[in-house]
C-alpha positions in Angstrom: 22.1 -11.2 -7.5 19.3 -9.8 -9.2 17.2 -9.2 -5.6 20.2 -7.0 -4.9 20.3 -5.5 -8.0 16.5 -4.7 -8.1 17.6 -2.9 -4.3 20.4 -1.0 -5.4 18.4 0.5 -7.9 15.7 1.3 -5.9 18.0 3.6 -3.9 20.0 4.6 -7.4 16.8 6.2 -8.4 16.2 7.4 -5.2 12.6 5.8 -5.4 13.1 4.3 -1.9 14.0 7.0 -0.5 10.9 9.1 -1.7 8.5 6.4 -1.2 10.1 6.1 2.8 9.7 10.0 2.9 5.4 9.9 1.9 5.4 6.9 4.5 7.0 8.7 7.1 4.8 12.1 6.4 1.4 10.7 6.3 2.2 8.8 9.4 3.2 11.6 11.1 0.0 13.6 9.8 -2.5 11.3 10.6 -2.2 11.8 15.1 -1.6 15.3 13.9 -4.5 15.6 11.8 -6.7 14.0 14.7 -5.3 16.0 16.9 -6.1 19.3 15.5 -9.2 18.4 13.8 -12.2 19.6 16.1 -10.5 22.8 16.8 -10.0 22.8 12.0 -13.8 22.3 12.6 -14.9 24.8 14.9 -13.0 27.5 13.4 -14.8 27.2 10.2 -18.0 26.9 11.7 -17.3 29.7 13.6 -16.6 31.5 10.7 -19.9 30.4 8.8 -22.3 31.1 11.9 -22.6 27.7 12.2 -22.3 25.6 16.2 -21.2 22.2 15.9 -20.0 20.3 18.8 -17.1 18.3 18.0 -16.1 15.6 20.8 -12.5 15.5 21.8 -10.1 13.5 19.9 -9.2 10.1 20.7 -6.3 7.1 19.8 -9.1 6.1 17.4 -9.2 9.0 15.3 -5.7 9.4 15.2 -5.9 5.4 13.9 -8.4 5.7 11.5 -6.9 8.7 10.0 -3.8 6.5 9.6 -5.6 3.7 8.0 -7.0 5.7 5.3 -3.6 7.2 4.9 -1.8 4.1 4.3 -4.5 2.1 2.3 -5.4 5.4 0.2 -2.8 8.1 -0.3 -0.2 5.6 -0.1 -1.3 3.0 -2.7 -1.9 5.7 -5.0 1.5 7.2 -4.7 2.9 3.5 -5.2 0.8 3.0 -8.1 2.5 6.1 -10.1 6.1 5.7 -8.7 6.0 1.6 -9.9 3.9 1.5 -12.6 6.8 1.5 -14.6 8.8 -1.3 -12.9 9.0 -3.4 -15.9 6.8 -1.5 -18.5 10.0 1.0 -18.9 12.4 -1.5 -19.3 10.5 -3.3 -22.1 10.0 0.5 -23.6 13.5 1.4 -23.4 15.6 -1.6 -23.9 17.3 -2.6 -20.5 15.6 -6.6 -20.6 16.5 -7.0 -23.9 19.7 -6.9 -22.7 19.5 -8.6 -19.8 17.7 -11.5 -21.3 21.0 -11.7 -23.6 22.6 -13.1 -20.4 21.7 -16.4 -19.0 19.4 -14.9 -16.7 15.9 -16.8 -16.0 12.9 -14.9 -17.2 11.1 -16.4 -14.1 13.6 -15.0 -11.6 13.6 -11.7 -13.0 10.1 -11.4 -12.3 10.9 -12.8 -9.0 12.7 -10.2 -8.3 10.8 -7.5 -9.1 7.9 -8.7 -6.6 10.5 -9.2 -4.1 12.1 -6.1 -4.3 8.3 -4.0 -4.0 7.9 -6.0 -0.8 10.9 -4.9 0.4 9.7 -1.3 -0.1 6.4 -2.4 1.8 7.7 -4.1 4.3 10.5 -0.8 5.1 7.5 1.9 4.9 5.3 0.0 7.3 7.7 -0.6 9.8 8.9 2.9 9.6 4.9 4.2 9.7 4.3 2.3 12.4 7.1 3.2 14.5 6.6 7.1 13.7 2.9 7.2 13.7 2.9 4.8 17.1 4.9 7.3 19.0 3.2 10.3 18.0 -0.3 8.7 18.8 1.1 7.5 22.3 2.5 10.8 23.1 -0.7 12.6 21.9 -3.8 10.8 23.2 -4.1 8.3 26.2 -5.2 4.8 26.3 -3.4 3.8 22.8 -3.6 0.3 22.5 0.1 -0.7 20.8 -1.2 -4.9 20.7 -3.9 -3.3 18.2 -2.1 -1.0 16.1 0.3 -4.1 15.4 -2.0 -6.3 14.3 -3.6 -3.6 12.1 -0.7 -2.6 10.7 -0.1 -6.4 9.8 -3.0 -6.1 7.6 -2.6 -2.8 5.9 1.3 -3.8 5.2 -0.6 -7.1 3.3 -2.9 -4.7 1.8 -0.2 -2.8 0.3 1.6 -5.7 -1.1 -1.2 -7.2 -3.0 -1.4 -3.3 -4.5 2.0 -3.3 -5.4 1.4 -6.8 -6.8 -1.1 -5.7 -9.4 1.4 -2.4 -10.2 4.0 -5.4 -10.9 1.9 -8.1 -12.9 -0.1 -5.2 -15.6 3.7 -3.7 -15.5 4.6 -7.3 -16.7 2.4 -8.0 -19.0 2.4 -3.7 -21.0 4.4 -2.5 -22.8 3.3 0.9 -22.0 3.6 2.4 -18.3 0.6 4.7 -18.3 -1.1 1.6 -19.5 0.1 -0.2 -16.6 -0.6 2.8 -14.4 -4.6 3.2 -15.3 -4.9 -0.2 -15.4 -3.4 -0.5 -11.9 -5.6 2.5 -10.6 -9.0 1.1 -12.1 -8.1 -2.8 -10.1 -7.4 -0.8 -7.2 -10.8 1.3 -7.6 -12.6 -1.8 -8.2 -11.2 -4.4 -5.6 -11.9 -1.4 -2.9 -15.5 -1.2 -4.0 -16.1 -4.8 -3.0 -15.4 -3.9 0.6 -19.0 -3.2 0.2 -19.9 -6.7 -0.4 -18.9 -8.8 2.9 -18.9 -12.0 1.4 -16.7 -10.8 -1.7 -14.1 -8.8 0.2 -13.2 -11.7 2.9 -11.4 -13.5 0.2 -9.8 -9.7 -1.4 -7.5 -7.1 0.0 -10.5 -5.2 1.2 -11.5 -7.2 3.4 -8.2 -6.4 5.1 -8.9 -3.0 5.6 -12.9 -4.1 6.5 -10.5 -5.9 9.6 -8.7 -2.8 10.7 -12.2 -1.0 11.2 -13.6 -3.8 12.9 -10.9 -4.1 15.8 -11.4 -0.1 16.1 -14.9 -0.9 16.7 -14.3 -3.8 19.0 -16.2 -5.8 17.1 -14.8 -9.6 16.0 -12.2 -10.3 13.2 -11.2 -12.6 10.5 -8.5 -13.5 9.0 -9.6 -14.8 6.2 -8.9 -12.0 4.5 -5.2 -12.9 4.6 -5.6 -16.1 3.1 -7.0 -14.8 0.6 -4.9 -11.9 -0.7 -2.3 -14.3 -0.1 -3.6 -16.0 -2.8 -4.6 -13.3 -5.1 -1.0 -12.5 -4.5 0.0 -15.9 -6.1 -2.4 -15.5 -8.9 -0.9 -12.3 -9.9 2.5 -13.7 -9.9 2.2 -16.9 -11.6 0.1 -14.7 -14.4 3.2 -12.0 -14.6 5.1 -15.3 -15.2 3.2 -16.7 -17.8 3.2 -13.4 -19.6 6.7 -12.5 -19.6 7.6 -16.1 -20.7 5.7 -15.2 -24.0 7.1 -11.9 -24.1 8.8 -11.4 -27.4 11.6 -8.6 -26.8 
């Protein structure tokens, strides 16, 4: 009941529906943007005096594009359109109520992390479907097997995103609190992709994954293991901290 509840008013707000709308445009401008890049390039350096030879665009370009896309633009728009996913109800009011009820505190937090990865789950399939057909019909030799799989890890790289949005939401009051705090875990947990043997057990690694399969060289899939357990870390913590919650 709540699960559906948490749904309904994802679409009430219209915040699926915007959220579904950035998926579907990024994933549309990242083939586009590879696409029209070299000629982007030589015009300018045209324009400065300037020869650069730019080699023709491929499937990869068009892929990488899209995995910045989706593990930047995208987690930052889902940062500031959730950030407030329980911090606003706790600032005006609405689970006070709804603890009145007999409602477990442990399922509404349930259902808050189910309902983001409902969202992540509908934007990635979408993305994939809409950014797969344009990069087939634009370049030749796109290999569909690999986009899959990488898509597999970017959609768990955006949950574990939306899973620190929902546990800082969970444990501030405030949402801009919530919201910088989100931003600066983000910030940091992307900078350990620098560190091979730190970012096989975090989301980055995930994203380290994607790039290696572009490169043909060998992956792991550790790295899913191990946001899947970040991922449980930061729900058993939103737990803990909205059980002491005092409304």
């Amino acid at each position: 009941m709540l699960l559906k509840n948490e749904i309904a008013e994802q679409f009430r707000s219209r915040k699926f529906i915007v959220v579904l709308v950035v998926f579907v445009v990024f994933a549309i401008m990242s083939p586009i943007t590879a696409l029209f890049m070299p000629d982007i390039i030589s015009s300018v350096s045209e324009s400065q005096n300037i020869k650069i030879e730019v080699p023709p665009p491929t499937w990869i370009d068009a892929v990488v594009q899209y995995v910045k896309n989706m593990t930047q633009i995208i987690s930052f728009v889902l940062i500031i359109v959730y950030m407030g996913i329980i911090a606003r109800e706790k600032e005006n009011g609405i689970l006070v109520f709804l603890l009145v009820k007999p409602v477990k505190r442990t399922a509404i937090i349930v259902s808050k992390y189910l309902s983001v990865l409902f969202v992540a789950i509908a934007g990635i399939t979408v993305s994939f479907i809409v950014s797969g057909f344009y990069t087939f019909l634009f370049f030749e030799g796109f290999v569909i097997k690999d986009f899959l799989l990488q898509n597999l890890f970017i959609l768990i790289n955006i949950i574990s995103t939306l899973f620190i949005v929902v546990l800082f939401s969970s444990i501030f009051k405030s949402q801009i609190v919530a919201g910088i705090l989100s931003f600066v875990a983000y910030l940091l947990i992307s900078l350990t992709s620098q560190v091979e043997k730190i970012s096989e057990f975090l989301p980055s690694g995930l994203i380290t994954q994607c790039n290696n399969m572009m490169k043909g060289t060998e992956i792991s899939f550790m790295p899913i293991l191990g946001t899947l357990v970040f991922m449980s870390i930061c729900v058993v913590l939103s737990i803990i901290s909205f059980s002491k919650w005092e409304a």
